[in-house]
VODOPA-314501 format. One line per field, with one value per residue (C-alpha): residue number from 1; residue in three letters; x, y, z. Coordinates in nm, 3 decimals. Layout:
BEGIN
nr = NUM  ...
rest = ala  ...
c1 = X  ...
c2 = Y  ...
c3 = Z  ...
//
This chain:
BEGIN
nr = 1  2  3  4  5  6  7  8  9  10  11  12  13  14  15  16  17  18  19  20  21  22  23  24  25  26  27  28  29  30  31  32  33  34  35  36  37  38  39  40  41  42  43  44  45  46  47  48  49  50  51  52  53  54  55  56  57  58  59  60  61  62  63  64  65  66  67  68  69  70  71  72  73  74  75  76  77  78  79  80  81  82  83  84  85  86  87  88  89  90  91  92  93  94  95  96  97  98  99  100  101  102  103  104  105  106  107  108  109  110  111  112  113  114  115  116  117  118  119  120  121  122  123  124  125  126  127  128  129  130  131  132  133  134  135  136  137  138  139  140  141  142  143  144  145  146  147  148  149  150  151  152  153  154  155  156  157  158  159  160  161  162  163  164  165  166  167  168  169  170  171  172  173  174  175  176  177  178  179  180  181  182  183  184  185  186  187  188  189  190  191  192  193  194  195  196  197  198  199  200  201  202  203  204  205  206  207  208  209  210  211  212  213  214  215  216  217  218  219  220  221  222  223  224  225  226  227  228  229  230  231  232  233  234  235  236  237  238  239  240  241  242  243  244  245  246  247  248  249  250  251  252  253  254  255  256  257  258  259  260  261  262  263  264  265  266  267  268  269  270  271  272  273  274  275  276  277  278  279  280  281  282  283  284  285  286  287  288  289  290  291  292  293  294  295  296  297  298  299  300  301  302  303  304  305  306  307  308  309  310  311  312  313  314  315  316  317  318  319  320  321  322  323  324  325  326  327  328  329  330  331  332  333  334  335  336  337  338  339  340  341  342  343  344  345  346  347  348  349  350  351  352  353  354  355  356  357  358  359  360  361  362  363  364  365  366  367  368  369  370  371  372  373  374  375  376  377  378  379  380  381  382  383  384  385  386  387  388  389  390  391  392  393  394  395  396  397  398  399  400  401  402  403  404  405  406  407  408  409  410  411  412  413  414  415  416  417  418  419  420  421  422  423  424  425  426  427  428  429  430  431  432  433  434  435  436  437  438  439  440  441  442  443  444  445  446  447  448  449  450  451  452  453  454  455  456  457  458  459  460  461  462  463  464  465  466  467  468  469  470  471  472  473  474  475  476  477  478  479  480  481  482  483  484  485  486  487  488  489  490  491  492  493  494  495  496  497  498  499  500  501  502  503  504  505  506  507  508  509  510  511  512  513  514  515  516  517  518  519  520  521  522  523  524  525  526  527  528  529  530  531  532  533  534  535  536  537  538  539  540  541  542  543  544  545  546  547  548  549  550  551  552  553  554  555  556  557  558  559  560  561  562
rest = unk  unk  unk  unk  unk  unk  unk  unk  unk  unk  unk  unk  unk  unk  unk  unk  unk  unk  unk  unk  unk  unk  unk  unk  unk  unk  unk  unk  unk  unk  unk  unk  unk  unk  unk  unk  unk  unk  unk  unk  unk  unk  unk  unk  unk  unk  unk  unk  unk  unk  unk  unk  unk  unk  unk  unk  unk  unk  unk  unk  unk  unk  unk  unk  unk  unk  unk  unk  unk  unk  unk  unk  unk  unk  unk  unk  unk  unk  unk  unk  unk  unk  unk  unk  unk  unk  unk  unk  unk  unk  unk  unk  unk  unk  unk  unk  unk  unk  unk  unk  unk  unk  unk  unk  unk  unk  unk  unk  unk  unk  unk  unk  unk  unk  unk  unk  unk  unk  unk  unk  unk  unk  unk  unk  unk  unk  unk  unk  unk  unk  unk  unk  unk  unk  unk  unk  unk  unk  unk  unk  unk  unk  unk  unk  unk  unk  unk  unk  unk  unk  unk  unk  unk  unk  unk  unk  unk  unk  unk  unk  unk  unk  unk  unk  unk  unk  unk  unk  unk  unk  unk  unk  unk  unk  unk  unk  unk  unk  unk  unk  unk  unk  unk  unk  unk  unk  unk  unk  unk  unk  unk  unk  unk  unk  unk  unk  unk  unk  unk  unk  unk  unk  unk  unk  unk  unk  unk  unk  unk  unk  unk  unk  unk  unk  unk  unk  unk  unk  unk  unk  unk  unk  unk  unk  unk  unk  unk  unk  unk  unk  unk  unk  unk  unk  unk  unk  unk  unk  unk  unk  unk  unk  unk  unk  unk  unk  unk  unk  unk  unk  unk  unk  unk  unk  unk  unk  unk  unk  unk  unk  unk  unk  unk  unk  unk  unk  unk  unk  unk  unk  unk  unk  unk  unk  unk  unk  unk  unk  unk  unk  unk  unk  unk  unk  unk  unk  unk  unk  unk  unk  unk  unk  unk  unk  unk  unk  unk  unk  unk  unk  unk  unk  unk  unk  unk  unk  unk  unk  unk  unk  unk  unk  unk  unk  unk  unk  unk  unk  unk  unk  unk  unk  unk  unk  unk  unk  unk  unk  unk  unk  unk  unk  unk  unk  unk  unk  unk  unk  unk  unk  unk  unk  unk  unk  unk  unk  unk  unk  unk  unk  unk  unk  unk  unk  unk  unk  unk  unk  unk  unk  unk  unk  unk  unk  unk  unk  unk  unk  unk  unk  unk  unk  unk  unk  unk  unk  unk  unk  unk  unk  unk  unk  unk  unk  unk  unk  unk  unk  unk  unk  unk  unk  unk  unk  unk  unk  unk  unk  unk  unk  unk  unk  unk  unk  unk  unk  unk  unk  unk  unk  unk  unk  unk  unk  unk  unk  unk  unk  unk  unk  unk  unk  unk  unk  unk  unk  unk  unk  unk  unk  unk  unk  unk  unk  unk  unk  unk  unk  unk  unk  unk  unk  unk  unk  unk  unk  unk  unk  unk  unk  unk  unk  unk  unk  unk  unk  unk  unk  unk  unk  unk  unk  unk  unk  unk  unk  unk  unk  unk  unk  unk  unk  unk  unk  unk  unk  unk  unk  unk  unk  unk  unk  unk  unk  unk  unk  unk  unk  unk  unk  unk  unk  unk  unk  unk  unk  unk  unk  unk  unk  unk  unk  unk  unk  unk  unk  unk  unk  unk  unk  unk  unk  unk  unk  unk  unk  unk  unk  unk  unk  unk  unk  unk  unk  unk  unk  unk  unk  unk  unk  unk  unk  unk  unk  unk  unk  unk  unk  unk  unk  unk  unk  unk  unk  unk  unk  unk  unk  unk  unk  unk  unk  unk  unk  unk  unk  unk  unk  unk  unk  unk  unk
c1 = 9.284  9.169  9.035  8.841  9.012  8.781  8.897  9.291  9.257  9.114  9.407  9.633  9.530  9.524  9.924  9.972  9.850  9.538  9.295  9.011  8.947  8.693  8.428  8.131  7.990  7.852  7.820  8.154  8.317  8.004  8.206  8.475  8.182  8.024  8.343  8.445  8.240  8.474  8.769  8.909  8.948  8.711  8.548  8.409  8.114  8.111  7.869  8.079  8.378  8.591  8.543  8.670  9.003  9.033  9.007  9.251  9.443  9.405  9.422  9.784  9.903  9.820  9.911  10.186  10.082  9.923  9.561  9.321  8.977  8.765  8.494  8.337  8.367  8.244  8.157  8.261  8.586  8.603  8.498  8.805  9.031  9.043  9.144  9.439  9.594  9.581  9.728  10.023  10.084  10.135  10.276  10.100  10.091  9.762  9.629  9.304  9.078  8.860  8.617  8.627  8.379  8.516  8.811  8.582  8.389  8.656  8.695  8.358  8.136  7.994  7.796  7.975  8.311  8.585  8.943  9.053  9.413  9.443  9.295  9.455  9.792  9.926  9.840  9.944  10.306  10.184  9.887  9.762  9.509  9.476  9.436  9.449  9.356  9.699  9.844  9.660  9.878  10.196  10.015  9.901  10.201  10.363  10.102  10.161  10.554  10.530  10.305  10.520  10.859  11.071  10.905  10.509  10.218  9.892  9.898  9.532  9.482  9.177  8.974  8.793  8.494  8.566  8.916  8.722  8.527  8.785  8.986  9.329  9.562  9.668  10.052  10.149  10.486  10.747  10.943  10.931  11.147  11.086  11.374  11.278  11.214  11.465  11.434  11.777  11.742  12.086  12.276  12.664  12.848  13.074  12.783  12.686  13.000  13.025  12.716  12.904  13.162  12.930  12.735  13.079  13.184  12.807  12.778  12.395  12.251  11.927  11.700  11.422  11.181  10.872  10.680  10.931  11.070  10.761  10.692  11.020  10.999  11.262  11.123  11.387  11.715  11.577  11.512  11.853  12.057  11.911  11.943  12.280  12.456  12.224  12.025  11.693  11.426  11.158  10.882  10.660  10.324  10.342  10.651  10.482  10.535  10.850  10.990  10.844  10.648  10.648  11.076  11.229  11.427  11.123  11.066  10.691  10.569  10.764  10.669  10.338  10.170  10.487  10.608  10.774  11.110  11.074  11.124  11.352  11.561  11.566  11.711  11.989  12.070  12.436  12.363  12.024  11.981  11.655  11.508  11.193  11.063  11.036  11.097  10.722  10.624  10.421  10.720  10.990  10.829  11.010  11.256  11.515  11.513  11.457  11.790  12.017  12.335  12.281  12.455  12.165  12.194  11.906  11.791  11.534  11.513  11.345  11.602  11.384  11.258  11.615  11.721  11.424  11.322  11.647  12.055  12.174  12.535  12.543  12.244  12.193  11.956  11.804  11.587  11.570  11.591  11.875  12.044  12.020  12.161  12.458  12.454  12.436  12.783  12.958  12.836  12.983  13.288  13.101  12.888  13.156  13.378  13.085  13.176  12.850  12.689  12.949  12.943  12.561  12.482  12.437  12.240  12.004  11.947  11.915  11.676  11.470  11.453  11.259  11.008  10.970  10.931  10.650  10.507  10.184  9.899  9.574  9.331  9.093  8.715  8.358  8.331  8.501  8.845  8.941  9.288  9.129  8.942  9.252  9.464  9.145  9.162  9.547  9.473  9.191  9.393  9.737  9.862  9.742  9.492  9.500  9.408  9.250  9.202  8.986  9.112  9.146  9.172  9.097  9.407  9.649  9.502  9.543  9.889  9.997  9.832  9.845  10.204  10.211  10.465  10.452  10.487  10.134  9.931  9.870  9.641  9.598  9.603  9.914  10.016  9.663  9.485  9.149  8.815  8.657  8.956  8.981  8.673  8.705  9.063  8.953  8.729  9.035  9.236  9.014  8.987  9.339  9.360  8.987  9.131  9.270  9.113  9.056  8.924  8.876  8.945  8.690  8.527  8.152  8.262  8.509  8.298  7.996  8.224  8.177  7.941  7.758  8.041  7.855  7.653  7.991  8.148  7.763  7.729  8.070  8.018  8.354  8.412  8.528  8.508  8.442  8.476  8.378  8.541  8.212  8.287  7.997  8.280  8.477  8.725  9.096  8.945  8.759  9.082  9.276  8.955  9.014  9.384  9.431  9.070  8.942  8.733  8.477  8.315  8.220  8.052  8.232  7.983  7.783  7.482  7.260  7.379  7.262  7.173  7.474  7.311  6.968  7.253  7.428  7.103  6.953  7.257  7.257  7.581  7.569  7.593  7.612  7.632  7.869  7.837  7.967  8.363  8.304  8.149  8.392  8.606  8.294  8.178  8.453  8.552  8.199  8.179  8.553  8.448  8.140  8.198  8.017  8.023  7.979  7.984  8.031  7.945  8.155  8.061  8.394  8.448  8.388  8.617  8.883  9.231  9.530  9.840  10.161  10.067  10.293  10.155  10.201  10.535  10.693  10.965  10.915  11.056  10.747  10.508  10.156  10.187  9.884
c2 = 15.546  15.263  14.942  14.650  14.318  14.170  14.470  14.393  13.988  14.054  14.374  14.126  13.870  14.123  14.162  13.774  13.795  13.534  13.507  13.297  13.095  12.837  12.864  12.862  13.122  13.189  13.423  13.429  13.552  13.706  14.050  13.858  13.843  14.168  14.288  14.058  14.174  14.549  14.306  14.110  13.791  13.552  13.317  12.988  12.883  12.536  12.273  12.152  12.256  11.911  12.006  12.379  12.282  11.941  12.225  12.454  12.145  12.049  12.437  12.493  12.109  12.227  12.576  12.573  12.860  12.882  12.742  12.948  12.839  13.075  12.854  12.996  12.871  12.567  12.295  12.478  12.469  12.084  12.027  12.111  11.874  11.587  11.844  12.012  11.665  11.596  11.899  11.798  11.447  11.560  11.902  12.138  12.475  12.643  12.872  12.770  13.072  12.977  13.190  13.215  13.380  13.719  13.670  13.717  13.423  13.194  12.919  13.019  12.743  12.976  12.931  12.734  12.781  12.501  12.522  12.467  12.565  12.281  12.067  12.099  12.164  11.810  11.837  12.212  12.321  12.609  12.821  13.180  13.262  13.634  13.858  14.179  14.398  14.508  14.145  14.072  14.192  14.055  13.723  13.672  13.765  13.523  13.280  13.241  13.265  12.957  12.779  12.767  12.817  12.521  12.199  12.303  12.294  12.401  12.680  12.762  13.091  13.158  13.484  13.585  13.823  14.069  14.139  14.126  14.379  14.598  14.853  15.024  15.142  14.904  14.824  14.525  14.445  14.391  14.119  13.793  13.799  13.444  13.374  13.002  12.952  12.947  12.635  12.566  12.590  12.623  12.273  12.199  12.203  11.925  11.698  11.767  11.662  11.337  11.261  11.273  11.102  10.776  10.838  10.820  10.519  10.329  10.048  10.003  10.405  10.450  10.772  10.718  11.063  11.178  11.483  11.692  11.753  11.840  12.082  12.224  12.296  12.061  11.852  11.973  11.910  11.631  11.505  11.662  11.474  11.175  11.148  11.274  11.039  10.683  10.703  10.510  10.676  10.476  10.731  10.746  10.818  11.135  11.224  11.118  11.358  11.471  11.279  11.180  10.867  10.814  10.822  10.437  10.561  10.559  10.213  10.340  10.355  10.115  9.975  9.838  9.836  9.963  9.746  9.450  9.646  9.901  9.711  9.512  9.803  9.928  9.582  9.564  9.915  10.006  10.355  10.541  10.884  10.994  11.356  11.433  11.139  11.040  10.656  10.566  10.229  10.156  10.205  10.056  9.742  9.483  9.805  9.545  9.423  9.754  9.801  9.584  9.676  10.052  10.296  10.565  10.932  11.148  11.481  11.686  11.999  11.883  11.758  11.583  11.330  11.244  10.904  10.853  10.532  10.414  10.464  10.718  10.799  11.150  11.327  11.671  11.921  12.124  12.307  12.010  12.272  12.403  12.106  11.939  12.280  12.221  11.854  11.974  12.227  11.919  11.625  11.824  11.601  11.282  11.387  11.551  11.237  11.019  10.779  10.709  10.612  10.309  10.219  10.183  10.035  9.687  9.833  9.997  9.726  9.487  9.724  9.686  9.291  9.316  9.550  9.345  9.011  9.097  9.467  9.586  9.345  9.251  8.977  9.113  8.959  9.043  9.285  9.631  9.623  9.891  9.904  9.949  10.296  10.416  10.341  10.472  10.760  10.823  10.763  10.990  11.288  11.246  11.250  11.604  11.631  11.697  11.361  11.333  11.049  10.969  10.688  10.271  10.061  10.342  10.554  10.270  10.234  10.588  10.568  10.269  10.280  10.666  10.820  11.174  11.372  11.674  11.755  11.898  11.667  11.421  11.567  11.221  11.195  10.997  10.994  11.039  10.819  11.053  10.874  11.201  11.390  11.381  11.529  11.872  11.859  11.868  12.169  12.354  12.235  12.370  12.723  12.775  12.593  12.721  12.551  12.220  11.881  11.785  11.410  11.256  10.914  10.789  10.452  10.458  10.451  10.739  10.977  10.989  11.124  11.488  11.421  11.709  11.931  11.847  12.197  12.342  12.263  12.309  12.662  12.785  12.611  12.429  12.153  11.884  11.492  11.252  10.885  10.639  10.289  10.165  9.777  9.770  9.745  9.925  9.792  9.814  9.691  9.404  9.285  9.248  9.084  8.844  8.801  8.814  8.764  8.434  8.666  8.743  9.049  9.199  9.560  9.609  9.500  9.849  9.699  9.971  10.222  10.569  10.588  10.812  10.898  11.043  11.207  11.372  11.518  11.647  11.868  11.984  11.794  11.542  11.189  10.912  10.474  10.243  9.881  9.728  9.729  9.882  10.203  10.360  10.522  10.652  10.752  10.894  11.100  11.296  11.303  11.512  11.732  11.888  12.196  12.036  11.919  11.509  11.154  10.890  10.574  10.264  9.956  9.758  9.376  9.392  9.172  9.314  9.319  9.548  9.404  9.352  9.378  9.347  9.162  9.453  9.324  9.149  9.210  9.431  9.185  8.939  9.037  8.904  8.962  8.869
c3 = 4.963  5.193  5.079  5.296  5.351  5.048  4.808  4.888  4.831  4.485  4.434  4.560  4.283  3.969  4.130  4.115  3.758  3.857  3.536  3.724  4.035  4.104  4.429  4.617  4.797  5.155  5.456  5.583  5.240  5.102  5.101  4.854  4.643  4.627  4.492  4.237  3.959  3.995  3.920  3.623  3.806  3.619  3.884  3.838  3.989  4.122  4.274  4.529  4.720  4.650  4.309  4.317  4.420  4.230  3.920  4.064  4.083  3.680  3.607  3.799  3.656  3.256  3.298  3.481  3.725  4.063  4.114  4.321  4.525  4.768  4.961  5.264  5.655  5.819  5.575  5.272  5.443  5.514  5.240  5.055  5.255  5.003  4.717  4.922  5.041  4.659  4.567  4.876  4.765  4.433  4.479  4.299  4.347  4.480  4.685  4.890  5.018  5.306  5.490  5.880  6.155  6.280  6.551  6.815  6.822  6.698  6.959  7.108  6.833  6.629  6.338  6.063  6.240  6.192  6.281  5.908  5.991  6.247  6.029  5.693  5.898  5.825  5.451  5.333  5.271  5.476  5.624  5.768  5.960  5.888  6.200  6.127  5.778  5.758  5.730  5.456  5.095  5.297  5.372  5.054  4.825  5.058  5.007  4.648  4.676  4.897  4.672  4.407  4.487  4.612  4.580  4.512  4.703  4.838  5.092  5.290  5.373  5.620  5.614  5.929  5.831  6.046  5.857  5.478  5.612  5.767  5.600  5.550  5.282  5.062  4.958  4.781  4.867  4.567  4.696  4.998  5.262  5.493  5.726  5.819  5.388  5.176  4.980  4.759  4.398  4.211  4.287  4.437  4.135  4.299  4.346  3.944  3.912  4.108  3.948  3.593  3.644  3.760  3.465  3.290  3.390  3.358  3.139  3.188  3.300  3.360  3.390  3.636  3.643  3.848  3.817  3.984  3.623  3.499  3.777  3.702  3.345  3.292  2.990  2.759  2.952  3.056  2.659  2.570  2.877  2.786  2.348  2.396  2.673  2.489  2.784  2.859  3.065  3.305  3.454  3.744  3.663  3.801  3.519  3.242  2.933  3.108  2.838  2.430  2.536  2.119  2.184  2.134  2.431  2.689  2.863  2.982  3.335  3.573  3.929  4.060  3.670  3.466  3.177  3.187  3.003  3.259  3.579  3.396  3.343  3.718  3.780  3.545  3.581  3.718  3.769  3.867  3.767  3.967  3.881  4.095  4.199  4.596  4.533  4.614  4.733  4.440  4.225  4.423  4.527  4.822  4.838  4.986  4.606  4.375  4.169  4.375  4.163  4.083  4.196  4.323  4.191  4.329  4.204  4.404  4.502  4.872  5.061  5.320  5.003  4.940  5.108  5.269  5.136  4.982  5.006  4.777  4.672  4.512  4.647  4.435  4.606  4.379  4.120  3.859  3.548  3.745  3.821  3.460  3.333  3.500  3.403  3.026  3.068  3.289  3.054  2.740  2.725  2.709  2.439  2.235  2.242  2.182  2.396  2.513  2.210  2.188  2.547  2.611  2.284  2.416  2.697  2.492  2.275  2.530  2.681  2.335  2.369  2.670  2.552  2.243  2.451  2.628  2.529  2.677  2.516  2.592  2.435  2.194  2.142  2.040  2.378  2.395  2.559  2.787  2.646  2.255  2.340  2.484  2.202  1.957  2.193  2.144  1.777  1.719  1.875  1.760  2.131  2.150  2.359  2.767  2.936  3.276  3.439  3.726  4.007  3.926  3.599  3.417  3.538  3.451  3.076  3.012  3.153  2.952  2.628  2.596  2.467  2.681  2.414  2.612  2.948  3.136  2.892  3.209  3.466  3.738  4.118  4.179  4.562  4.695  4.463  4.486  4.318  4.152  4.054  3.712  3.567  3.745  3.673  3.332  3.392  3.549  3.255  3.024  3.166  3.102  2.756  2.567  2.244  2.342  2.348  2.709  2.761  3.097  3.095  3.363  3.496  3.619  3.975  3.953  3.768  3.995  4.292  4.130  3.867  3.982  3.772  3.446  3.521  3.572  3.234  3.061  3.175  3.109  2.784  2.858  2.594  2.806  2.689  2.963  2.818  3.075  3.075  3.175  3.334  3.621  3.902  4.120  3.887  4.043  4.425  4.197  4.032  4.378  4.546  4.174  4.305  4.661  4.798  4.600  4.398  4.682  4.470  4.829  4.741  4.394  4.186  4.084  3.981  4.017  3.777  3.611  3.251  3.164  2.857  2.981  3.309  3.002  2.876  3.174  3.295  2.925  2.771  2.479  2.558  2.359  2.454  2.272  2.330  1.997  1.881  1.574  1.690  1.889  1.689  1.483  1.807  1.942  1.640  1.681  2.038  2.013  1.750  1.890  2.089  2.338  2.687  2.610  2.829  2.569  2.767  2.673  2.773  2.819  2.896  3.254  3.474  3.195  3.424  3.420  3.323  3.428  3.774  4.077  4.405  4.691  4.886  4.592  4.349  4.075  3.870  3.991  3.742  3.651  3.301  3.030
//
């Protein structure tokens, strides 16, 4: 039996085990959608592209599996753009469908034709341009193998009408065979080994993590590795959840905003034990100065992200489950004897006087403090709940003042930095997770990027929390024009504002205004146990500052702290 181009995309999904997908129609995929109703795929509609694949994005970071959009040609295409070089900075693993005009008139200007291939080139791990009908199972099956395999990422995959409406017999093929990928997943036992023996022979070890272990599954070795050698553990915010953020052993976020015992750490440290994490700029600081006397271990299953910003003695390329599988049989010895326990005792306790010297803090007063609705917020849910965050001061609260037990509780835009993400995210987040709390942490710039999403979650009668962190600035730009900039306020100040409340209301949600201390947590306990979409609108001290805070170029050790 043949089937069109259209009918073998949606085959090809039920054989990747897809449960829903988020889009928005048009002409050039308008065959896509005349068949989905015949198929199990659940699909989500959206109000704007951007926000399709921002939930993909939250959907594939909670879950665990491969995110899916379909958007049509043109604009619906470009409009994706910010969501995929997300998805890239931050590897995730998705699979963007994009509509095309038939091969004929590509090149010739047609109607809503863009060269999206040429144009998301620079930000995909990889893309197609499908040519022919009997391409298209192959294509795909590879499109979702690449996605996720390796280090993640978004792969585009563009659709030319002519080939959704064309047919022929459709095979999906069992297995991927790519000659030019074939990305390195079990590690060198002899560089495991290496690696060991310099933990061994540390006095002051150090575990710094990014999201790569989280991507991995690698939470538990991870946890294990580091209770078992007396090892503290600094994260990116990328990794955080990869390890108990309640655990006496985690330091908290380091770099740019991380805590003061954090950074601290990173410059006492003798040995570094780094497990999926790229050595950013906002976490490594004047990188001429970032842990002058450790000894560098990096773990990463890309090998291009290894020794790219710093020197590195035992490189381990890598799966990171894999690899800290193999560090669990090799480090068997040093746990047995207990050795380490003794040996890093001083370390960890010395660790422990900086974090009690100068914690995270802020000044409380008659207004609302940012910080204080996090911590309610943490409170209220046990650590249990999904948190997104949109972009600025916001992000950085929820990261500090938030303790992410579990890994895939964190849904943020860390290497991009993308206003608008985190409300969608939550959407996507939600989908795969009917039952959980999902909160997005926003601030009243952030959440207007893709506040048209509110009919999204209302219609799907998706539960989603947005809190807003409501300070009347484009709050992280304002605290560097404070700074740097002789507090010249230039286009921060969002004077003009919506009345989130009556917003709430008209797409259908709850909403709800809190501008006195004492009602938050009353508020907040109702607003999360409605079954509800709901905006509760905080209003927070507004020139409120996030703290410690590292000048860009300095030191981490050169904190601004409270």
């Amino acid at each position: 039996m043949q089937l069109s181009g259209a009918q073998i995309l949606l085959e090809s999904m039920q054989h990747e085990e897809v449960d829903v997908m988020f889009g928005f129609p048009g002409g050039a995929v308008i065959d896509i959608y005349d068949q989905i109703p015949n198929y199990s795929v659940r699909h989500i509609l959206v109000r704007h592209e951007q926000g399709a694949v921002h939930a993909a994005d939250g959907y594939a970071r909670a879950s665990g599996k491969v995110g899916v959009a379909l958007v049509t040609s043109g604009p619906g295409a470009t409009n994706t753009v910010t969501g995929i070089a997300n998805a890239y900075c931050d590897s995730i693993p998705m699979v963007v469908f994009t509509g095309q005009v038939p091969t004929p008139l590509i090149g010739n200007d047609a109607f809503q034709e863009v060269d999206i291939v040429g144009i998301t080139r620079p930000c995909t791990k990889h893309n197609y341009l499908v040519s022919n009908v009997d391409d298209m199972a192959r294509i795909i099956k590879e499109a979702f193998y690449v996605a996720r395999s390796g280090r993640p990422g978004p792969v585009l995959v563009d659709l030319p009408k002519d080939v959704l409406q064309a047919k022929t017999k459709f095979s999906y093929p069992k297995k991927v065979d790519i000659r030019s990928y074939q990305p390195t997943v079990k590690p060198h036992k002899q560089q495991v080994k290496k690696a060991v023996k310099l933990i061994a022979k540390a006095n002051r070890p150090l575990f710094y993590v990014g999201g790569g272990v989280i991507n991995a599954n690698a939470s538990e070795e991870l946890t294990w590795l580091a209770k078992n050698l007396c090892v503290p553990v600094t994260a990116t915010l990328m990794g955080l959840g990869a390890f108990p953020g309640n655990d006496p052993q985690f330091l908290g976020m380091l770099g740019m905003h991380g805590t003061y015992a954090a950074n601290m750490a990173v410059q006492n440290c003798d040995v570094m034990i780094a497990v999926g994490a790229r050595f950013d700029d906002r976490v490594t600081g004047k990188l001429d100065t970032f842990a002058p006397h450790a000894k560098i271990i990096h773990v990463d299953v890309d090998p291009t992200s290894i020794r790219k910003n710093v020197h590195v003695h035992v490189p381990v390329v890598g799966d990171c489950k894999a690899v800290l599988k193999v560090f669990k049989d090799e480090a068997k010895d040093l746990v047995e004897n207990g050795e380490c326990k003794d040996k890093h005792a001083k370390w960890l306790e010395q660790v422990e006087q900086w974090a009690a010297s100068h914690p995270l803090a802020y000044n409380s007063g008659d207004k609302i403090k940012p910080q204080y609705v996090v911590e309610k917020i943490y409170e209220l849910t046990g650590g249990d709940a999904i948190i997104a965050t949109e972009v600025g001061l916001n992000q950085m609260w929820a990261a500090q003042f938030y303790k992410y037990k579990e890994p895939r509780t964190l849904l943020t835009s860390g290497g991009l930095g993308t206003m608008g993400y985190g409300f969608p995210a939550a959407i996507g987040a939600q989908m795969a997770f009917p039952d959980k709390l999902v909160i997005d942490v926003a601030g009243d710039g952030s959440i207007q990027m893709n506040i048209q999403e509110l009919i999204t979650a209302v219609s799907n009668k998706l539960p989603v929390k947005i809190v807003i962190l409501n300070n009347g600035f484009l709050g992280m730009v304002r605290q560097w024009q404070e700074f740097f900039y002789k507090s010249n306020y230039c286009a921060t100040c969002m004077d003009a504002q919506p009345d989130f409340v009556k917003l709430a209301e008209a797409y259908g949600a709850l909403g709800y205004r809190v501008t006195k201390v004492g009602d938050v947590e009353p508020v907040l306990k109702e607003a999360f146990s409605t079954p509800n979409t709901v905006i509760v609108d905080v209003h927070v001290e507004a020139e409120e500052n996030v703290y410690p805070m590292v000048p860009a170029g300095a030191s981490i050790t050169e904190m601004l702290l409270v």
